[in-house]
C-alpha positions as CSV (number, residue, x, y, z in Angstrom):
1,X,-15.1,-72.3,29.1
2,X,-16.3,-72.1,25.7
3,X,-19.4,-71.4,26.5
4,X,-18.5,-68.5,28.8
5,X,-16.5,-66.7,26.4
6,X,-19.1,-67.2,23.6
7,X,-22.0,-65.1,26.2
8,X,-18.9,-62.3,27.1
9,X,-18.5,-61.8,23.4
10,X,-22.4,-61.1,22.7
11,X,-22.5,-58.6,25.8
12,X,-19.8,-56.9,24.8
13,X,-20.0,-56.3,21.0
14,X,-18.7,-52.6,20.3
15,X,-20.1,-48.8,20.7
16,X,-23.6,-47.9,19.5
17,X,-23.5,-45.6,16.9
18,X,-25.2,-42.7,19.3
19,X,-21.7,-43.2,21.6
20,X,-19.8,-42.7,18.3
21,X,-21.9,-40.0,17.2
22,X,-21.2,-37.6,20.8
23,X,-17.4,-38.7,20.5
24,X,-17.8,-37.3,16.8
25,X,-19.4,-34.0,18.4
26,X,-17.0,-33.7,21.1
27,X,-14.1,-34.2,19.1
28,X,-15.5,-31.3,16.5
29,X,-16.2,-28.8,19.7
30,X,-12.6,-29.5,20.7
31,X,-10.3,-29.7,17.8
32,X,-11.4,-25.8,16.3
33,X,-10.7,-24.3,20.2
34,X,-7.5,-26.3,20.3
35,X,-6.4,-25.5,16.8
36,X,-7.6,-21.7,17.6
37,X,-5.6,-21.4,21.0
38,X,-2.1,-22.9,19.6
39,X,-2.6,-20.2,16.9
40,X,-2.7,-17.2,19.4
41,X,0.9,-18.8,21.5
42,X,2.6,-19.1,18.1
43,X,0.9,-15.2,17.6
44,X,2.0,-14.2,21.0
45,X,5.6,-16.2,21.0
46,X,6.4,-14.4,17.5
47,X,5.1,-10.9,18.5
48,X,7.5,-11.5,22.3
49,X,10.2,-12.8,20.7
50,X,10.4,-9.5,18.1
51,X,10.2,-7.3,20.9
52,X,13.0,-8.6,23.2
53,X,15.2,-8.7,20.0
54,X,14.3,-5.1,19.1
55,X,14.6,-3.9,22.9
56,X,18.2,-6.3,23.0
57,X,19.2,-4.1,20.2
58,X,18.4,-0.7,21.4
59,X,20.2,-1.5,24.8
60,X,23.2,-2.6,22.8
61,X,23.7,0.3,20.4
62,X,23.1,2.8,23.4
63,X,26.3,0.7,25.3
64,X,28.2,0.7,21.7
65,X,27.3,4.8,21.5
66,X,28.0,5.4,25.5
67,X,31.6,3.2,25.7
68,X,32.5,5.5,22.7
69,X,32.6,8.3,24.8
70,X,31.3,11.9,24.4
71,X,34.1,13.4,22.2
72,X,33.3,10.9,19.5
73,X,29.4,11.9,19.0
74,X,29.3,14.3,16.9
75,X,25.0,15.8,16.4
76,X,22.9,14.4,13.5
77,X,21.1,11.4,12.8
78,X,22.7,7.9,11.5
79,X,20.8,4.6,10.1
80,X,22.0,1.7,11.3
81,X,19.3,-0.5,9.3
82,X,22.0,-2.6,7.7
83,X,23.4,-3.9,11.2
84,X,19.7,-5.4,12.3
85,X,19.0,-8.8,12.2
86,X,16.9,-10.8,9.6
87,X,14.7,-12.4,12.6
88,X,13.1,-9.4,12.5
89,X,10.2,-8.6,9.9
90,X,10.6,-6.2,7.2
91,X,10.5,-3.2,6.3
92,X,12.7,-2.7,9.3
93,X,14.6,0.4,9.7
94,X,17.1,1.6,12.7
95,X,18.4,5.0,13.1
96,X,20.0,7.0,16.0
97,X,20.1,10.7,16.9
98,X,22.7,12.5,18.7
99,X,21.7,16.5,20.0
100,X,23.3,18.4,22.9
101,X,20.7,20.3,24.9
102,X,23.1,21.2,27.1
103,X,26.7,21.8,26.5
104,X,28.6,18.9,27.7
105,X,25.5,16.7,27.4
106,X,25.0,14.2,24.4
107,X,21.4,13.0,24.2
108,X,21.0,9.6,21.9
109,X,18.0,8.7,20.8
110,X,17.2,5.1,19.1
111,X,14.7,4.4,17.2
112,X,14.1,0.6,16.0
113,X,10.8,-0.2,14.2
114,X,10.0,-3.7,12.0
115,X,6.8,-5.2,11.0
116,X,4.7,-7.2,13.2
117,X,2.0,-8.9,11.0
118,X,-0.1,-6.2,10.1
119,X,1.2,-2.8,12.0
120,X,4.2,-1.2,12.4
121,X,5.9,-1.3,15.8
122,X,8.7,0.9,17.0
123,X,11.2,0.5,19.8
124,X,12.5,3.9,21.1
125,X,15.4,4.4,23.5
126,X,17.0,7.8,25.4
127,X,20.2,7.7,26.4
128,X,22.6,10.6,27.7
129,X,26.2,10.5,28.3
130,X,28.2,13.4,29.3
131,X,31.8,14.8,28.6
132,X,32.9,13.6,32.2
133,X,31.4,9.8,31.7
134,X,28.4,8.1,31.7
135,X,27.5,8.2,35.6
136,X,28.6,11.4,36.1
C-alpha cells in the first residue's frame, strides 16, 4: 500500500509553471473586461434610476397642479427646486409654467433637469387642464 501511494504521489506532483503561467494570462484577459462591464451596469443603473425619479416627479406635480383645479392657476412661472429630492445630482433645478392659450385652457409645463455625470439632462412635461375638469 505504501508503495502504491509513494508512485501516485511522484505522478501527481503539482502544475507546471507553463499551466500557471496561461491561468495567469487568462485571469489578466478576464478580470479588466469584468471589472469594465460592472462599471457600465452601475453607469447605466445610476443614469435609470435618475430618470424614473425625475419622470416620477414630473407626473406627480402635474397631478398636484391638475387636482388643484383650474381656478387656482394663476399664469407665470414657479420653482419648485426646494421640493426635489437629494437622490438626484446637483445642480438640480425644477420649475413649472402655467399660460392659457386659450381662454378656459391652463397649459402646465414642467421642467425638471439635474446632473448626470458630465451633462445636464432635463425632464419636460405638458399638461392641460381646463375650467370644466381635467377630461373634459
Amino acid at each position: 500500500m505504501l508503495v502504491f501511494r509513494n508512485k501516485l504521489l511522484k505522478e501527481w506532483q503539482g502544475f507546471t509553471i507553463i499551466e500557471l503561467l496561461i491561468v495567469i494570462a487568462i485571469f489578466a484577459i478576464v478580470m479588466p473586461t469584468l471589472a469594465a462591464g460592472i462599471n457600465n451596469l452601475t453607469v447605466l443603473n445610476n443614469r435609470s434610476r435618475d430618470l424614473a425619479l425625475a419622470n416620477l416627479i414630473a407626473e406627480s406635480k402635474a397631478e398636484q397642479l391638475r387636482n388643484a383645479g383650474y381656478n387656482s392657476l394663476s399664469p407665470g412661472t414657479v420653482s419648485f427646486s426646494e421640493d426635489l429630492p437629494d437622490e438626484l445630482a446637483p445642480p438640480k433645478t425644477g420649475t413649472y409654467t402655467v399660460s392659457t392659450p386659450t381662454p378656459g385652457l391652463a397649459e402646465i409645463s414642467i421642467e425638471i433637469s439635474y446632473r448626470d455625470y458630465s451633462q445636464t439632462k432635463v425632464v419636460k412635461y405638458k399638461t392641460v387642464v381646463s375650467e370644466l375638469g381635467v377630461g373634459q
